[in-house]
C-alpha positions in Angstrom: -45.0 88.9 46.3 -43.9 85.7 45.1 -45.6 83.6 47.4 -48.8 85.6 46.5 -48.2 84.7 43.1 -47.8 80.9 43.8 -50.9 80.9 45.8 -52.9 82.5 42.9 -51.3 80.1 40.0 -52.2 77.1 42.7 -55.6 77.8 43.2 -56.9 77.1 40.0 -55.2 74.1 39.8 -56.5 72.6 42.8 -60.2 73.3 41.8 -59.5 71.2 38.4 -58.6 68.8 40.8 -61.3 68.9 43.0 -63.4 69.0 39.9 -62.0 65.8 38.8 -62.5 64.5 41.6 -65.9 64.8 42.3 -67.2 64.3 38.6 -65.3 60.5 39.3 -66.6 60.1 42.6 -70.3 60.9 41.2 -69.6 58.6 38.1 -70.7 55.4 40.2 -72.3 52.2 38.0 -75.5 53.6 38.2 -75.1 56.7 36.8 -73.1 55.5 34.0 -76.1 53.1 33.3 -78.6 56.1 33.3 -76.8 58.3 30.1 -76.8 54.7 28.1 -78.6 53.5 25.7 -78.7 50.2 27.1 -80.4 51.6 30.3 -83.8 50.1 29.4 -85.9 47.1 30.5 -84.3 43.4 30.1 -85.3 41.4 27.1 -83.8 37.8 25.5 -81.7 38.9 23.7 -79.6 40.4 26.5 -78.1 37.3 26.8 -74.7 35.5 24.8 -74.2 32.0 25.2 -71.0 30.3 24.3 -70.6 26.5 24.7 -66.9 25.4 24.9 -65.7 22.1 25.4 -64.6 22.8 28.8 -66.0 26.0 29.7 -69.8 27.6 29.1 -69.8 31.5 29.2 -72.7 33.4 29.9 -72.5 37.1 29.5 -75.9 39.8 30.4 -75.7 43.1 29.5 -75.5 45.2 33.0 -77.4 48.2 32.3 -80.9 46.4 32.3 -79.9 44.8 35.0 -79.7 48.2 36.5 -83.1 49.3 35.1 -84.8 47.0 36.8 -83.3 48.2 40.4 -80.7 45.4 40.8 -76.8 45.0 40.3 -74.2 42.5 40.0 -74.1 40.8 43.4 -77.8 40.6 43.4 -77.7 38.5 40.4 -76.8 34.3 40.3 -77.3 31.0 38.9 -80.4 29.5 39.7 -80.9 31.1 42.9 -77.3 30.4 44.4 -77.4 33.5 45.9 -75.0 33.0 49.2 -72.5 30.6 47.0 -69.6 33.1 45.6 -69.1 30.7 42.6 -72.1 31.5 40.7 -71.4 34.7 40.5 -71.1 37.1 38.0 -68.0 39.3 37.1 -68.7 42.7 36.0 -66.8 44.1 33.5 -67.5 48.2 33.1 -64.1 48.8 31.0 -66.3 47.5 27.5 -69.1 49.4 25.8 -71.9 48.2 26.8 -70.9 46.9 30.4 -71.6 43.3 30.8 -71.9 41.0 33.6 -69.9 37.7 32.7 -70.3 34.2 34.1 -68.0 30.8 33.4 -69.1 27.8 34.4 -66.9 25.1 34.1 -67.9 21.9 32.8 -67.1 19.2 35.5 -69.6 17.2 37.7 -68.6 19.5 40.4 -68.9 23.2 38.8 -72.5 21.7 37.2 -74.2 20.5 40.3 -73.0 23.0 42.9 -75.3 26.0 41.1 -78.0 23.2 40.5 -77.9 23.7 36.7 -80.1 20.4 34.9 -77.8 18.2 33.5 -80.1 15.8 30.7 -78.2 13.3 28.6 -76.3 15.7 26.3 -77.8 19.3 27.6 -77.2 21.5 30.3 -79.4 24.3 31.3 -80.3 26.8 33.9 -80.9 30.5 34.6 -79.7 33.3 36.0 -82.1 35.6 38.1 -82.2 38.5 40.2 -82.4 38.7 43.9 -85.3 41.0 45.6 -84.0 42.3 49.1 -87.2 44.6 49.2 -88.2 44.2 53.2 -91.7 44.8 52.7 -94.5 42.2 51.7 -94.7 43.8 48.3 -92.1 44.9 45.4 -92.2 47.8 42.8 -89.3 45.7 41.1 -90.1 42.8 38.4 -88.2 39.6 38.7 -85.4 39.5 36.0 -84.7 35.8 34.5 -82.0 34.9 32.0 -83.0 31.2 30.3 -79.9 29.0 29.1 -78.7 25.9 27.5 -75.8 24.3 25.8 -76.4 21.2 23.4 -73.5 19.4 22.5 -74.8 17.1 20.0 -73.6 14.2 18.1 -75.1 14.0 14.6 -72.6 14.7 11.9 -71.8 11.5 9.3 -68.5 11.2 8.1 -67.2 10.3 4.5 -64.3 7.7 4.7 -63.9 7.1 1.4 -61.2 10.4 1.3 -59.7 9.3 3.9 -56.3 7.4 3.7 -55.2 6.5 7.0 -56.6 3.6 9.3 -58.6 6.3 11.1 -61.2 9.3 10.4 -62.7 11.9 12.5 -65.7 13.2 12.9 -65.9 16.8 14.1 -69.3 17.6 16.8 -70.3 21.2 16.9 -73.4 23.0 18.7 -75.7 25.4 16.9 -73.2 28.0 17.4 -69.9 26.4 16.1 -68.5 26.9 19.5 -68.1 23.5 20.7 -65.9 21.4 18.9 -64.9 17.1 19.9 -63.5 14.9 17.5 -64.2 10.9 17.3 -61.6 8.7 15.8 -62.3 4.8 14.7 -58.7 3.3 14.8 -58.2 -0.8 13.2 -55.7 -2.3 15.5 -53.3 -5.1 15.6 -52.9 -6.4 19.0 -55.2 -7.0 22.1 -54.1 -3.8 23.7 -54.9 -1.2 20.7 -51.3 -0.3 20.3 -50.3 -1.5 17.1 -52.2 -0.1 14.4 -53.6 -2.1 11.8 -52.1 -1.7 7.9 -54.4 -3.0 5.6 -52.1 -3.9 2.6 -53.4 -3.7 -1.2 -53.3 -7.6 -1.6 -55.8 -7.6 1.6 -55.5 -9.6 4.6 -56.0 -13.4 5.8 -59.6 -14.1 6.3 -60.0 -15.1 10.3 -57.4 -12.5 11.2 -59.1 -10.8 14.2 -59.0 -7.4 13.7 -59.2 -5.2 16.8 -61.3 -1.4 16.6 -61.4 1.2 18.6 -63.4 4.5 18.3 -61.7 7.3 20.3 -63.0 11.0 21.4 -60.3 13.6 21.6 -60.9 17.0 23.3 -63.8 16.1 24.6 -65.2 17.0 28.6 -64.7 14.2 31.2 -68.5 14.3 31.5 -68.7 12.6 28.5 -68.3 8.8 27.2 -68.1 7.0 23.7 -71.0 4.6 24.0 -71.5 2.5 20.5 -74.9 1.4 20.2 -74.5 -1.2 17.1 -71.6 -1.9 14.5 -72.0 -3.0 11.1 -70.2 -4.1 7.8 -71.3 -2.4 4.1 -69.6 -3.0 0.5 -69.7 1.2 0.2 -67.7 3.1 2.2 -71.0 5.7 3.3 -73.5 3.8 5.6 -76.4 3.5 3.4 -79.4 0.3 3.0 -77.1 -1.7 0.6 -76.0 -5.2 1.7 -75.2 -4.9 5.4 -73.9 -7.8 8.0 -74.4 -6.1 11.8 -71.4 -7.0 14.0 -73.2 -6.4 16.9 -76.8 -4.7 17.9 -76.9 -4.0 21.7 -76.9 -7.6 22.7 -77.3 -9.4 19.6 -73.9 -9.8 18.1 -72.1 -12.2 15.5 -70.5 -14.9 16.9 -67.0 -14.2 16.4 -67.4 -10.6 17.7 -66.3 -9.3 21.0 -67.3 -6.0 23.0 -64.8 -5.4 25.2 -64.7 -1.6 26.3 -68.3 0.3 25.3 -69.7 3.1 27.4 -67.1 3.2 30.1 -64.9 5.3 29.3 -64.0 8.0 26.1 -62.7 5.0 24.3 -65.0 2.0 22.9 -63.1 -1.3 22.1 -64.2 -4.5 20.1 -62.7 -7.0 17.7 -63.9 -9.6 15.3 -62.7 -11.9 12.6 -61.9 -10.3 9.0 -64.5 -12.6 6.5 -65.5 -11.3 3.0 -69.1 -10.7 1.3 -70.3 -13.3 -0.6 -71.2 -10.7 -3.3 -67.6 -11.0 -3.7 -66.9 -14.7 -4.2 -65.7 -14.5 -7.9 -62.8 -11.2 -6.7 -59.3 -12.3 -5.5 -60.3 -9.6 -3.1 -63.3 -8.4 -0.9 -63.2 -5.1 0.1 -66.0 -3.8 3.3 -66.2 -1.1 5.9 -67.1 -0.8 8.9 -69.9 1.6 10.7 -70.2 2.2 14.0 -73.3 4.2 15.5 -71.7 6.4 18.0 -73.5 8.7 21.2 -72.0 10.4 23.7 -72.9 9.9 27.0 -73.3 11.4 30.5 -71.1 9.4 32.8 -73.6 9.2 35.1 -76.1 8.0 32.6 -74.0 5.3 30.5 -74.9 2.8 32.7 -78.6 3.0 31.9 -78.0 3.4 28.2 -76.3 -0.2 28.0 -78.0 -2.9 26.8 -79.3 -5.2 29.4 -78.6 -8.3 28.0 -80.6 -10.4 30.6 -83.7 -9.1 28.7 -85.2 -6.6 26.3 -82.9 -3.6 25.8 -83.7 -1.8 23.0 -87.4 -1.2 24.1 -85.9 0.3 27.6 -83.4 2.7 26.0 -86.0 3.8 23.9 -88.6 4.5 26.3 -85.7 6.4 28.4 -86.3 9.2 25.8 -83.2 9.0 23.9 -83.4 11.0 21.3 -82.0 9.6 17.6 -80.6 13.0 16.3 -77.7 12.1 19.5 -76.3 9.7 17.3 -73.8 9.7 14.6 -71.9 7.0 12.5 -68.6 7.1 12.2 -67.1 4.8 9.5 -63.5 3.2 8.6 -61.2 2.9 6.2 -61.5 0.1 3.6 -60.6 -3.3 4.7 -59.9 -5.5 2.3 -59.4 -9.7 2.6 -58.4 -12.0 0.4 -58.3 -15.6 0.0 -56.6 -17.8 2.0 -52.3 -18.3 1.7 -52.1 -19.5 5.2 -55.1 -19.0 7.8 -54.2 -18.3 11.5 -55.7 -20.2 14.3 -59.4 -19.4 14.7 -59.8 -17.5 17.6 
């Protein structure tokens, strides 16, 4: 009687079970994707872009992927179908189910799913693979268009600053990627000793040594400084001007010693004053430095070529102005003579 009674108060538990069981087993990706509202054809918008500074995250929404008669593994950068790495994760635990890529920002990660790499832009796609037999599909070809633009374009405002040093924050259209550029007055002729400028001003012919430094910025990237110049205002502007150095043409006492080589950019030059300010006890100038980042592999073609004509080159290498910033000092102030050092 009893074990009648266990078997009856069993039975209906194993059918829940079996229930269960089969309601997960028939809840595969596909037929999740055909009760939501995402489960329509692929448009542009299906796609989120996010440019880091050492990561770029793609993410498609799976569903239309689905719609169109493909999934997950039959989706890949550029084509890269047999290469693991540009691969998709799927992610079905979020609402809607997405299909997320990372590609890291290094020469390696970039080339091996052949995504275009142009000066200061990288770009590619991600499209489906059609493993139809037959000489003709029923299934349209599904391409996701991207690019990341890490610009450099943002002026600075030294004039609040109170340090030997400002910064200069980089960001793309969608705030996400974020580098910082530093110009540094040094002491010494291995940038160590940072320079303080004191009120009463410094010798003139004191050689003052700058350096303009990028911080959290990719290893893809250097500092390359296409021309340096002097102003009596602390914003760059078409006031009185005296250009340090222009691609080749440079002042006399001026030396480029580190420029497009790495993510710091060194040069040094004698302190002199404006004439403007030959009746003050002290001149005060800054300096201005217009900065672009670089492509490592492509620094060396952006340099001046000093054998001949430069600027015309560069130009017609399509380099676009809106790359550039300027990134400015602190005030630098000289003042007459108690004692010159020798002239370097």
């Amino acid at each position: 009687m009893n074990t009648y009674r266990l078997r009856t108060m069993l039975l209906p538990l194993l059918v829940c079970q079996l229930c269960l069981f089969l309601r997960s087993e028939a809840q595969t990706p596909s037929t999740f994707c055909n009760m939501h509202s995402t489960f329509r054809p692929p448009v542009n918008s299906d796609i989120t872009v996010t440019c880091g500074t050492e990561v770029m995250e793609l993410i498609i929404l799976l569903c239309p992927v689905y719609f169109g008669g493909y999934n997950e593994t039959l989706m890949a950068l550029n084509t890269q179908f047999i290469l693991p790495e540009c691969h998709g994760t799927p992610d079905w635990n979020i609402d809607p189910p997405i299909l997320k890529f990372n590609l890291s920002i290094t020469a390696d990660a970039v080339a091996v799913c052949s995504n275009t790499f142009r000066f200061v832009n990288i770009s590619g796609t991600i499209n489906s693979l059609d493993t139809s037999a037959s000489i003709v599909t029923y299934r349209r070809q599904i391409i996701y268009m991207f690019s990341c633009r890490y610009p450099l374009q943002y002026l600075v405002n030294s004039s609040k600053v109170t340090v030997s040093g400002v910064s200069l924050a980089v960001r793309d259209n969608d705030g996400s990627f974020v580098s910082t550029l530093s110009m540094w007055l040094y002491s010494d002729t291995d940038y160590t000793q940072q320079l303080i400028v004191p009120e009463n001003g410094i010798n003139l012919k004191t050689r003052i040594f700058v350096g303009v430094e990028a911080t959290s910025l990719t290893e893809r990237f250097h500092v390359l400084l296409d021309r340096c110049y002097a102003t009596t205002s602390p914003v760059p502007n078409n006031s009185t001007y005296y250009d340090l150095f222009v691609g080749c043409t440079r002042d006399r006492k001026t030396r480029v010693e580190l420029n497009g080589a790495s993510q710091n950019a060194h040069f040094s030059f004698e302190a002199f004053r404006f004439i403007e300010h030959k009746n003050m006890t002290i001149s005060t100038f800054y300096l201005h430095c217009v900065t672009r980042l670089c492509e490592v592999s492509s620094c060396l073609s952006l340099l001046p070529n000093c054998s001949g004509s430069s600027r015309r080159k560069r130009e017609a290498q399509g380099v676009l102005a809106n790359d550039q910033g300027t990134i400015s000092s602190v005030p630098i102030k000289t003042k007459v003579d108690d004692g010159l050092p020798t002239a370097s």
